[in-house]
Structures are given as structure tokens and as C-alpha cells.
N, C-alpha and C positions, 0 to 999 in steps of 0.2 A: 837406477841403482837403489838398493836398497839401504835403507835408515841404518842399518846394522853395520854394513861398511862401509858406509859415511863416518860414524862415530868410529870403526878403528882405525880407519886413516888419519882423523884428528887427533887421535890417540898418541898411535903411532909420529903424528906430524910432520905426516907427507905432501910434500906441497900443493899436490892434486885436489886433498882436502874441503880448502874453503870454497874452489872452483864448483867441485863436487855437490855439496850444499850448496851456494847461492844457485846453482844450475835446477837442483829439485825442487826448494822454497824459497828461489830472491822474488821472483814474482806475487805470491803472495805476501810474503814478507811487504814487500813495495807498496802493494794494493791497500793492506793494513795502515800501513806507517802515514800514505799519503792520507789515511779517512781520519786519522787519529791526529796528526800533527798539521794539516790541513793548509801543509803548504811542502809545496811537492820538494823543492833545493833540499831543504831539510829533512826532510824524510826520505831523500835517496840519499844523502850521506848519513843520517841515520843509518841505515839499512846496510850502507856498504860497510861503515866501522862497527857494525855489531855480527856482519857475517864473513869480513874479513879477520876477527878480531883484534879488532883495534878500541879496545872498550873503552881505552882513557877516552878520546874524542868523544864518545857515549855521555858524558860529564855523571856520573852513576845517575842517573835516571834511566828505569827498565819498564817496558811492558810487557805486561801478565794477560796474554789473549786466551779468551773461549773460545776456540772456533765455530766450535757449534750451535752453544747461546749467543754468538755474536755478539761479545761482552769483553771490557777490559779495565785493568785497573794499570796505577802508577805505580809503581815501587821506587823509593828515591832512597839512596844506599848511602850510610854514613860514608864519609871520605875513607875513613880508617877500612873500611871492608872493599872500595871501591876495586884494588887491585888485586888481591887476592881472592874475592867470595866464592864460595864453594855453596852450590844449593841444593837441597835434597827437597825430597817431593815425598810426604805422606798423604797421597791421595785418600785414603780412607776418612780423614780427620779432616779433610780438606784446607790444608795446610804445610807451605815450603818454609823450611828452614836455610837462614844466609850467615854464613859464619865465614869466619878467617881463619878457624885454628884458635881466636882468645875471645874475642867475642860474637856472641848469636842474636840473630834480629829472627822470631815466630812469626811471620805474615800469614793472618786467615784469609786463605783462598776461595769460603765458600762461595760467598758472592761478588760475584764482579760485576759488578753494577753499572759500571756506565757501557751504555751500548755504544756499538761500534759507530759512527756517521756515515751515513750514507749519501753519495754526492751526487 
């Protein structure tokens, strides 16, 4: 399936959706989570509450992966933004924007510095 209706079924919020996505990326997803968090219980429920969306369980802590520099940073999201954040991606500037609607957190994306672990 393609990326494109993936996102409008989410859109949309059809319950095939989250199925849909962890079926193309829970794998990877997984693969990351356990090199990153390095302990596997936690980073398959990671994985489940960020691609079921279930963000609360997420506690706002987010990873920001390269896949191809195989590189990642934290993002840890004030409370206040935790429920609502809305992120844009200015790639050019290497730079996503995390806002609620009253207030914006700029995270520079150029480098993600810490490399992935490998096990």
C-alpha cells in the first residue's frame, strides 16, 4: 500500500488505518525503537502507542530518525503541547516546527547526532 493512502485513511479515520501503517513500518519502527531504547518490553509498547495512536502512553518523548545517516535525536514536548502538537517540516532549513495553535517549539533538525546502536 502506498504512503499516500495510508495518510488518507488516517485522515479520513478509518479504522483499517493504524493496521495499515504498523503492517508497512511496525517492523522497522520496532527494529529502531529496540536499538534506541535497548530494552525490547519498552520499545514494543513504544512502538504500539505511537503507531496505534495512543500518544499519552508516549509520556511526550519523540524520536526524530535519519534513516539513512542512521542517526537520531530526542524531542521531549512540553506537557502543554503534549496533546495537541501539530509538526511541520521545513526541510530546506533543516528544521520542524511543534505548535498547538498558541505556542511554537523551532527544533533544528540538521544534525542528528547520535547514531542509531547497533546490537
Amino acid at each position: 500500500m502506498e504512503d499516500q493512502q495510508i495518510i488518507q485513511k488516517l485522515y479520513e479515520r478509518q479504522e483499517q488505518a493504524p493496521k495499515d501503517l504498523s503492517n508497512k513500518y511496525g517492523t522497522l519502527c520496532q527494529t529502531i525503537a529496540n536499538r534506541i531504547l535497548s530494552n525490547q518490553q519498552d520499545a514494543e509498547e513504544y512502538v504500539n502507542d505511537v503507531l496505534l495512536g495512543n500518544l499519552e502512553e508516549a509520556n511526550g518523548t519523540y524520536y526524530l530518525c535519519n534513516l539513512k545517516e542512521k542517526t537520531y535525536m530526542t524531542i521531549d514536548l512540553p506537557s502543554e503541547l503534549k496533546e495537541n502538537v501539530e509538526i511541520y517540516i521545513a526541510a530546506k532549513e533543516g528544521k520542524i516546527l511543534l505548535t498547538d495553535g498558541k505556542e511554537a517549539y523551532l527544533v533544528d533538525v540538521k544534525n542528528l547526532g547520535q547514531p542509531i546502536p547497533y546490537k
